[in-house]
TIPA-940458 format. One record per residue (C-alpha): residue number from 1; residue in three letters; x, y, z. Coordinates in steps of 0.001 Angstrom, whole numbers, always signed. Layout:
N
NUM, ALA, X, Y, Z
...
//
This chain:
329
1, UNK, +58987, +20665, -12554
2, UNK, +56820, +17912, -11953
3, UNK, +59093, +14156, -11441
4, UNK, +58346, +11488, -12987
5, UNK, +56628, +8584, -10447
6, UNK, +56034, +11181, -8142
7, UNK, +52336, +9928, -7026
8, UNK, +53577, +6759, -6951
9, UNK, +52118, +4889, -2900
10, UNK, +54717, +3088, -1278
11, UNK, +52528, +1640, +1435
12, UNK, +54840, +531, +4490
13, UNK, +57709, +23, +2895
14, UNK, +61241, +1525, +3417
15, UNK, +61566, +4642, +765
16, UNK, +65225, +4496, -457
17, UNK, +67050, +6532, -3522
18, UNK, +70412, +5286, -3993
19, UNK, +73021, +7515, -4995
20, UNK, +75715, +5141, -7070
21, UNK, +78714, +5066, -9461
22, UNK, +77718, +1042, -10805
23, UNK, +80470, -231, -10526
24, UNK, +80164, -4095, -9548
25, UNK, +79621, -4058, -6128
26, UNK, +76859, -987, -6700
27, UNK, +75477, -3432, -8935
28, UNK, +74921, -6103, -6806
29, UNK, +73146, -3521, -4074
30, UNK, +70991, -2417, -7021
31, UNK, +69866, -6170, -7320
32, UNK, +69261, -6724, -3728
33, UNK, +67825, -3110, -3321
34, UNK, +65107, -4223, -5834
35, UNK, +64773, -7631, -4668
36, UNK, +63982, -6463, -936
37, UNK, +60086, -6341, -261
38, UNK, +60895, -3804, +2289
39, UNK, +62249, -1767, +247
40, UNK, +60897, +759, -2284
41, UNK, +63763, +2320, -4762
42, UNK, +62458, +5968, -5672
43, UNK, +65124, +6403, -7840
44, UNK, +68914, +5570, -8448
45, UNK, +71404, +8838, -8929
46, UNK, +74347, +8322, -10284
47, UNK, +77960, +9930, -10015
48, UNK, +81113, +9263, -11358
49, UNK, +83931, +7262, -9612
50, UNK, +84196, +3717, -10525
51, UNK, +84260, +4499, -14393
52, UNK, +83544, +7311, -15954
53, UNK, +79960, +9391, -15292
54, UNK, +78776, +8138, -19212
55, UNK, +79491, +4546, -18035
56, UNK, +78097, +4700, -14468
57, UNK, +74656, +5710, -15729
58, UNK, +74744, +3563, -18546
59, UNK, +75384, +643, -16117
60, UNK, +72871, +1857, -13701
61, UNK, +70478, +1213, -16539
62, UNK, +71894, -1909, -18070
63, UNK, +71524, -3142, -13980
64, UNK, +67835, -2443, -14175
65, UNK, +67382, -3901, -17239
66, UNK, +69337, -7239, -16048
67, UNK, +66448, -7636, -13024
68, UNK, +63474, -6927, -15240
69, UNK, +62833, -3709, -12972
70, UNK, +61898, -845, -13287
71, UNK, +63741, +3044, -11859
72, UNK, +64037, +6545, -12087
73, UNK, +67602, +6759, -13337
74, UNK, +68980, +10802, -13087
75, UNK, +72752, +11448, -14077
76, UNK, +74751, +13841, -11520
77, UNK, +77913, +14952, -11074
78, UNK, +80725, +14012, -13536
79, UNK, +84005, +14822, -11167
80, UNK, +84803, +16179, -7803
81, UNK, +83845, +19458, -5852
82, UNK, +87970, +20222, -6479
83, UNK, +90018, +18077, -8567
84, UNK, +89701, +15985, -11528
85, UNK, +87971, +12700, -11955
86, UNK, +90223, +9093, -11848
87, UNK, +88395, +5678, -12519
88, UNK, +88766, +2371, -10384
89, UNK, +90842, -180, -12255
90, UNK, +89225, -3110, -10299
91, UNK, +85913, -2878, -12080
92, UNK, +86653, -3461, -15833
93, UNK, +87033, -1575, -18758
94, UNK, +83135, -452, -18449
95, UNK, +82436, -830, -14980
96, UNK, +80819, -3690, -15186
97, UNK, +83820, -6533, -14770
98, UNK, +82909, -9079, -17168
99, UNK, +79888, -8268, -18576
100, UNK, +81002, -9492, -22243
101, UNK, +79570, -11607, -25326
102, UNK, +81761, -12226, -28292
103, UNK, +83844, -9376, -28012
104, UNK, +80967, -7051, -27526
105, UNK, +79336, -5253, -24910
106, UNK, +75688, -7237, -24161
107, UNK, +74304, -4181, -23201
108, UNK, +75444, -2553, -26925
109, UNK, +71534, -2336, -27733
110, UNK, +68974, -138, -26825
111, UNK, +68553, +39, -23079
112, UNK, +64568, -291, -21926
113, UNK, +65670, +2229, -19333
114, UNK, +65923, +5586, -19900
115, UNK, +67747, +8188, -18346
116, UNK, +65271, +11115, -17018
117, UNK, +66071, +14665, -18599
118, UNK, +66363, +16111, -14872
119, UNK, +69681, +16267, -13141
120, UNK, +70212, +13998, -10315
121, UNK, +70255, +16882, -8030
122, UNK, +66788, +18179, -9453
123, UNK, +65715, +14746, -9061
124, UNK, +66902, +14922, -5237
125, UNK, +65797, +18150, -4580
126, UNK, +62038, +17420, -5920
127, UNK, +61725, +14049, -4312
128, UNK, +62895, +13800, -1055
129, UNK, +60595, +13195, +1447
130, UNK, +60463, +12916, +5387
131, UNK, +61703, +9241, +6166
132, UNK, +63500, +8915, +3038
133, UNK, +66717, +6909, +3440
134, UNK, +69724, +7853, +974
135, UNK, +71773, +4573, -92
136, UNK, +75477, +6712, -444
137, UNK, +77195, +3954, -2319
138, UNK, +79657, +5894, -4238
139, UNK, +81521, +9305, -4187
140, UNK, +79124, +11779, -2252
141, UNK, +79288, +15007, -4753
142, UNK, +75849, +14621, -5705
143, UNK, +74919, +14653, -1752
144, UNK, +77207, +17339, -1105
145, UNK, +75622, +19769, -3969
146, UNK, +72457, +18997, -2535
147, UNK, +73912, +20142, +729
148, UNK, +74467, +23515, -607
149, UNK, +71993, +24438, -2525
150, UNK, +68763, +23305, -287
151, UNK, +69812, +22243, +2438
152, UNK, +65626, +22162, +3908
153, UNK, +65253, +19553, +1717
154, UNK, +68687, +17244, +3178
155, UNK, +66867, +18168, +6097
156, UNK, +64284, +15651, +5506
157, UNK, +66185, +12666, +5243
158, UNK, +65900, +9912, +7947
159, UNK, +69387, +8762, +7157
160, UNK, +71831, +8922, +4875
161, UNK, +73670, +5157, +4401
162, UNK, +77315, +5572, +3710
163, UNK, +79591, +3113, +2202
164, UNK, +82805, +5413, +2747
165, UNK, +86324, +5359, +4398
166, UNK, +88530, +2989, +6038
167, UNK, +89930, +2952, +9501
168, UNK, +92739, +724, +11225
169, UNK, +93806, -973, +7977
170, UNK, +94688, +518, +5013
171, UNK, +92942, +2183, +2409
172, UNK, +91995, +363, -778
173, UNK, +93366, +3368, -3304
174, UNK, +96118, +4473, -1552
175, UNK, +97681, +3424, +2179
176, UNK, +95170, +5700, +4538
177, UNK, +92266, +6560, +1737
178, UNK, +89083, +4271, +959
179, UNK, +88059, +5111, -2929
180, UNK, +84729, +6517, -2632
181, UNK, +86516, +9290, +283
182, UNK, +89388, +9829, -1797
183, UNK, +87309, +10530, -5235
184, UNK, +86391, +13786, -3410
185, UNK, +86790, +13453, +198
186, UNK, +85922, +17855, -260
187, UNK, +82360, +16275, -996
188, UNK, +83056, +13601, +2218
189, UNK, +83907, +16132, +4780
190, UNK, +80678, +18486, +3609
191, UNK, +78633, +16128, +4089
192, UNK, +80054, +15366, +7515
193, UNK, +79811, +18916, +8036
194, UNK, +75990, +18854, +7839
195, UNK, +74838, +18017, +11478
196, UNK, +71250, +18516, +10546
197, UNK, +70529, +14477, +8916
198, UNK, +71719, +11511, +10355
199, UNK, +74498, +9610, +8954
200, UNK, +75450, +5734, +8981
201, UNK, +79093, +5014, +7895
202, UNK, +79955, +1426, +6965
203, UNK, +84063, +1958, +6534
204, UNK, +86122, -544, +4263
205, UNK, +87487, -2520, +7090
206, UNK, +84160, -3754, +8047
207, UNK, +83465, -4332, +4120
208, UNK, +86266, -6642, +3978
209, UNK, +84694, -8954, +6062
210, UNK, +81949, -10391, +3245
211, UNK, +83304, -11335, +28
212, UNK, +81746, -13258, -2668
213, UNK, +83170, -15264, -5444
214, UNK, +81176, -17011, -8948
215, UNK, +80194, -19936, -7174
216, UNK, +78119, -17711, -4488
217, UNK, +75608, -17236, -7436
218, UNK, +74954, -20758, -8636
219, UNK, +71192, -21068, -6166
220, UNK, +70226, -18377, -8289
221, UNK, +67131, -20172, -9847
222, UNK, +67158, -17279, -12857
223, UNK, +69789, -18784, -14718
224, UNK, +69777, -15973, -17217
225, UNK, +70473, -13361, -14050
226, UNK, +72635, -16102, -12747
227, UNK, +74764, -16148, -16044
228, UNK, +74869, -11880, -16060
229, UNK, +75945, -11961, -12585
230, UNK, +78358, -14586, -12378
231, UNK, +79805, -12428, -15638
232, UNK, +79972, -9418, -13731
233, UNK, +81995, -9976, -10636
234, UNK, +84560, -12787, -12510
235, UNK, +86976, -9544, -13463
236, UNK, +86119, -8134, -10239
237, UNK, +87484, -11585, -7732
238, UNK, +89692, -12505, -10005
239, UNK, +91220, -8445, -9459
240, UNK, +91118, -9063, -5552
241, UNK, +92314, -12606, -5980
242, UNK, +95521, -11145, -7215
243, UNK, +96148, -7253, -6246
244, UNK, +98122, -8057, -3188
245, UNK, +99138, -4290, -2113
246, UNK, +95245, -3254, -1980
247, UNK, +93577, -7142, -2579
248, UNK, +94761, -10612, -1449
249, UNK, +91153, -11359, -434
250, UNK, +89682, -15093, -1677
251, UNK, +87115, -13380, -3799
252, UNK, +85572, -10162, -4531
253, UNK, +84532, -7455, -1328
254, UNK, +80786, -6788, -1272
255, UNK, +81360, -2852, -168
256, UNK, +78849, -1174, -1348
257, UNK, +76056, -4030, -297
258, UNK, +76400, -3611, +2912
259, UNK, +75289, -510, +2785
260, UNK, +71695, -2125, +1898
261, UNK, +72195, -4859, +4229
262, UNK, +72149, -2178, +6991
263, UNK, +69146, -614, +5621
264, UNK, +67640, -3931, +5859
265, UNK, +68894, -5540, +8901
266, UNK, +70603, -2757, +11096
267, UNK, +70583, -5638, +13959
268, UNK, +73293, -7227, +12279
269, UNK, +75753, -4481, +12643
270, UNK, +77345, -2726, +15407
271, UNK, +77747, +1253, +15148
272, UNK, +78889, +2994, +17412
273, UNK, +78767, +7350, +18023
274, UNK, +81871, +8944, +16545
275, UNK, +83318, +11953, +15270
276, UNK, +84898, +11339, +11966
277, UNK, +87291, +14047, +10007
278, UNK, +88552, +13687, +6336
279, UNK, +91951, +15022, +5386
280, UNK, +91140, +17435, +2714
281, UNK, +94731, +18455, +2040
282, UNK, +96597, +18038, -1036
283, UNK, +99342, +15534, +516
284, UNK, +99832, +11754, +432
285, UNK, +97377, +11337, +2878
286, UNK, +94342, +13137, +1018
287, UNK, +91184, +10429, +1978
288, UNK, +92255, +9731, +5073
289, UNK, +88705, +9244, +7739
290, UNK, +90268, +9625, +11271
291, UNK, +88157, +9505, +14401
292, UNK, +88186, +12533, +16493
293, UNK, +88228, +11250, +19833
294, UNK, +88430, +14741, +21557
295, UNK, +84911, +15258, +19751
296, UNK, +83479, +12109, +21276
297, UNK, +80677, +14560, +22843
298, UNK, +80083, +15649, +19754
299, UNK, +79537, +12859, +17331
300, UNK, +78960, +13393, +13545
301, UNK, +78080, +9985, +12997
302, UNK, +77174, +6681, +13406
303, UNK, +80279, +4468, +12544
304, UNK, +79742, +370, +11970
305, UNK, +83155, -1100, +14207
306, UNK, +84001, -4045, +16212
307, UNK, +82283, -4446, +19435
308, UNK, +82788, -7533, +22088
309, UNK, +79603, -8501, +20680
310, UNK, +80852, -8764, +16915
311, UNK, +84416, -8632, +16836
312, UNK, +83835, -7985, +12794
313, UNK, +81640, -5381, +13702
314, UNK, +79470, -6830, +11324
315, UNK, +77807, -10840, +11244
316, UNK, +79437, -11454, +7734
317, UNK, +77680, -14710, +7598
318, UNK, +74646, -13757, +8106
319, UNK, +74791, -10565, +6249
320, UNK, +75980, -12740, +3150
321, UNK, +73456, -15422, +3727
322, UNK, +70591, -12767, +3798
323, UNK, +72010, -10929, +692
324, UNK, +72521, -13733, -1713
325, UNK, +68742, -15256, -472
326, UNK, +67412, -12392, -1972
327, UNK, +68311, -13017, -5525
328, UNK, +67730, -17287, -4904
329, UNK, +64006, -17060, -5803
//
């Protein structure tokens, strides 16, 4: 079957898909994604995790539609490889924090964006190209299918981008698990499995480091996108403001945009060659990322982690200062 957009030249720019469960974070990288002139967005992909697969691909859309772009948008997988779905609690009711009007949903109309009859999966397996670069920014069932099914076409793939697990603090969903590795870390240790692509994994500690409150959004010059965003995350920092077993930040965490940031400006980061494992097992520690150190020689990834250079592994301030500049204009 033919996809949608598939003639379409992307000249020298970087050719991303992101693979998303939106989530307010995901939103946010969906904004900067499209807002990047180095970037061209093939398509978004979207999986369940932070609500509900119905709402994540609805909010993929409503996202679009907020930025005036336009995207492929393909709905994938609806729960895990294993067990049943759970939703996030810090992202709202829809998914979308406070995204409200008068009681009622602003995106209750008729979404300009449509969701494409193909699977995301189809989508994945007709579009990728060498050099593509995967944006993993939620659970990775959609990557891990893939994996099974044609795994030539994972093949192709420069990199695969991956906002996922959490090591030397703990988790955000339970105390060793990050979300998107505990929503099917099954899915998280496939895909680790896979030695043929090459994978970048940003963990929640580093994540931590850049947060973003309402005020971070007032340069916005759009004061219509300004207004949507600022609605947004005000559910999601006020949630970290006050969740002190999991939160206690001062303001929301900017996970999943950091996984974009690295696609943008891999300079700012430090990664370093690890072998990461996933316990798969049906304890209290299902989730858990551990580094393998008697697999040093035999890495599985590149992992973002403090260095002497950048103690946060990561230059937060710049990072954030890049990010938000994208949506000032």
């Amino acid at each position: 079957m033919e996809m949608k957009g598939e003639s379409k030249m992307y000249d020298n720019s970087l050719s991303i898909i992101i693979d998303t469960d939106p989530g307010v974070d995901d939103a946010l990288a969906i904004m900067f994604a499209h807002r990047a002139n180095m970037l061209a967005v093939r398509g978004i992909t979207t999986v369940f995790g932070n609500q509900s697969i119905e709402k994540t691909t609805r909010n993929a859309c409503t996202v679009v539609d907020i930025i005036g772009a336009e995207a492929l948008i393909y709905r994938g997988a609806s729960r895990p490889l294993v067990k049943q779905a759970f939703c996030a609690e810090s992202h709202g009711e829809t998914g979308l924090g406070g995204y409200w009007q008068n009681g009622e949903l602003r995106n209750d109309k008729p979404l300009t964006q449509p969701v494409e009859n193909a699977n995301a999966v189809d989508f994945l397996a007709q579009t990728i190209s060498m050099g593509t670069m995967i944006a993993c920014i939620g659970p990775v069932t959609n990557l891990a299918i893939l994996a099974n099914l044609c795994p030539d076409v994972l093949r192709r793939v420069q990199s695969l981008i991956v906002m996922g697990g959490v090591f030397g603090e703990p988790g955000n969903t339970t105390p060793w698990a990050e979300f998107n590795v505990y929503c099917d870390p099954d899915a998280f240790a496939q895909l680790l499995a896979f030695s043929d692509v090459s994978k970048v994994l940003i963990p929640a500690n580093i994540c931590r480091t850049v947060t973003m409150d309402e005020d971070d959004f007032i340069g916005i010059q759009n004061q219509a996108l300004s207004s949507a965003i600022k609605d947004i995350v005000s559910e999601y920092v006020a949630y970290y403001r006050g969740e002190h077993v999991y939160g206690g930040f001062a303001g929301g965490i900017m996970y999943d945009t950091l996984v974009i940031a690295y696609i943008l400006w891999p300079e700012l980061f430090n990664t370093t060659p690890r072998h990461v494992v996933v316990e798969t097992g049906n304890g209290s520690a299902r989730g858990a990322t551990v580094i393998d150190r008697k697999r040093d020689n035999e890495p599985n990834c590149l992992l973002a982690c403090p260095s002497n250079e950048k103690p946060l592994g990561v230059d937060a301030q710049e990072v954030k200062r890049r990010l938000l500049q994208l949506l000032s204009g």
